[in-house]
Each structure stands twice: as structure tokens, then as C-alpha cells.
C-alpha positions in Angstrom: 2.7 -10.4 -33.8 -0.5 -8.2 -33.3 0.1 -4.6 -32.4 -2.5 -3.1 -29.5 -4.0 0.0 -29.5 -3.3 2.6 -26.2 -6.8 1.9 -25.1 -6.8 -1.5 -25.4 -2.8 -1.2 -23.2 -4.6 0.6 -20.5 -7.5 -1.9 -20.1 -5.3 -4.6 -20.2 -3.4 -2.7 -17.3 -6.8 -2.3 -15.2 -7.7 -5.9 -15.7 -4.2 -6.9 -14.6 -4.2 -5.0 -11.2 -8.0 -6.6 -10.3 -6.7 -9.8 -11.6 -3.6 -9.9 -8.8 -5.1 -7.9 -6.0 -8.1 -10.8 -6.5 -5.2 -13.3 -5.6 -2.5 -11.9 -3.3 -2.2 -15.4 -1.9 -0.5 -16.3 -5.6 1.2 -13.3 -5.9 4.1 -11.8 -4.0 4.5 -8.1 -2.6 0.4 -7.9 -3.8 -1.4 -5.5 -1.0 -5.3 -6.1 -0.3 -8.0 -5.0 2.2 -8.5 -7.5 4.7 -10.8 -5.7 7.1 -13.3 -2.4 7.4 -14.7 -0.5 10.3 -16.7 1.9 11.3 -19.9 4.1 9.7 -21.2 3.2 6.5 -21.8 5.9 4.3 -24.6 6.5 1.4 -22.5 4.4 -0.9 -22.4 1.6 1.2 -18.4 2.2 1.2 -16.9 1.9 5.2 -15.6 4.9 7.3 -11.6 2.6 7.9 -10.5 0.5 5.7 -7.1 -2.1 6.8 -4.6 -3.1 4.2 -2.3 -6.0 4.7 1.0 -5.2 2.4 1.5 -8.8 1.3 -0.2 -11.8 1.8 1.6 -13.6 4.7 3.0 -10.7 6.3 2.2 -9.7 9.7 1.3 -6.3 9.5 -1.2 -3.9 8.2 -2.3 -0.5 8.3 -5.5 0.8 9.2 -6.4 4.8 7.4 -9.3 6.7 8.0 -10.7 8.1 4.3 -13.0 11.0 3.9 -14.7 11.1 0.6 -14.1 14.0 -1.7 -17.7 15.4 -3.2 
């Protein structure tokens, strides 16, 4: 069998995290944003984000993020 390199481990790694957070309906204990509020800053990115822990559950959590220059 075909050996990987480390950089080609830690891609793979990346790719599998979009790759289940892109499905959390197939996928179980998979968090994902489900909602956004507030100010919109230069980036475009939302002052609150809300994350649902797992697709089907009925909570979330809502966190105010300040961006780090």
C-alpha cells in the first residue's frame, strides 16, 4: 500500500473536517453554524454566529466573536 507524506496527512485532515461539517445531517455528533446576527464587518464575516452541536438536537449556542488584528 502507498505511503503518504505529512503534508499530504494534514490536507487530507482539512478536507475531511469541510467534508463532514458540509453534511451534519449524515454525520453524527457533527456541529455547524445554523444562524448569524448582528453588524457585518469589513470582511463581510457577522458580529454572532449560532452553532447547533449536532444535527437534530435541540440546542445551540449563540457567541459573540471579536476579531484579533
Amino acid at each position: 500500500m502507498p505511503q503518504i507524506t505529512d503534508k499530504e496527512y494534514k490536507q487530507f485532515e482539512v478536507l475531511k473536517k469541510i467534508f463532514l461539517h458540509s453534511s451534519p445531517d449524515k454525520f453524527e455528533g457533527v456541529y455547524f453554524i445554523c444562524g448569524e446576527g448582528g453588524e457585518r464587518d469589513e470582511l463581510g464575516l457577522p458580529e454572532y454566529i449560532t452553532v447547533c452541536p449536532s444535527y437534530g438536537v435541540d440546542a445551540r449556542l449563540t457567541k459573540l466573536y471579536k476579531r484579533h488584528s
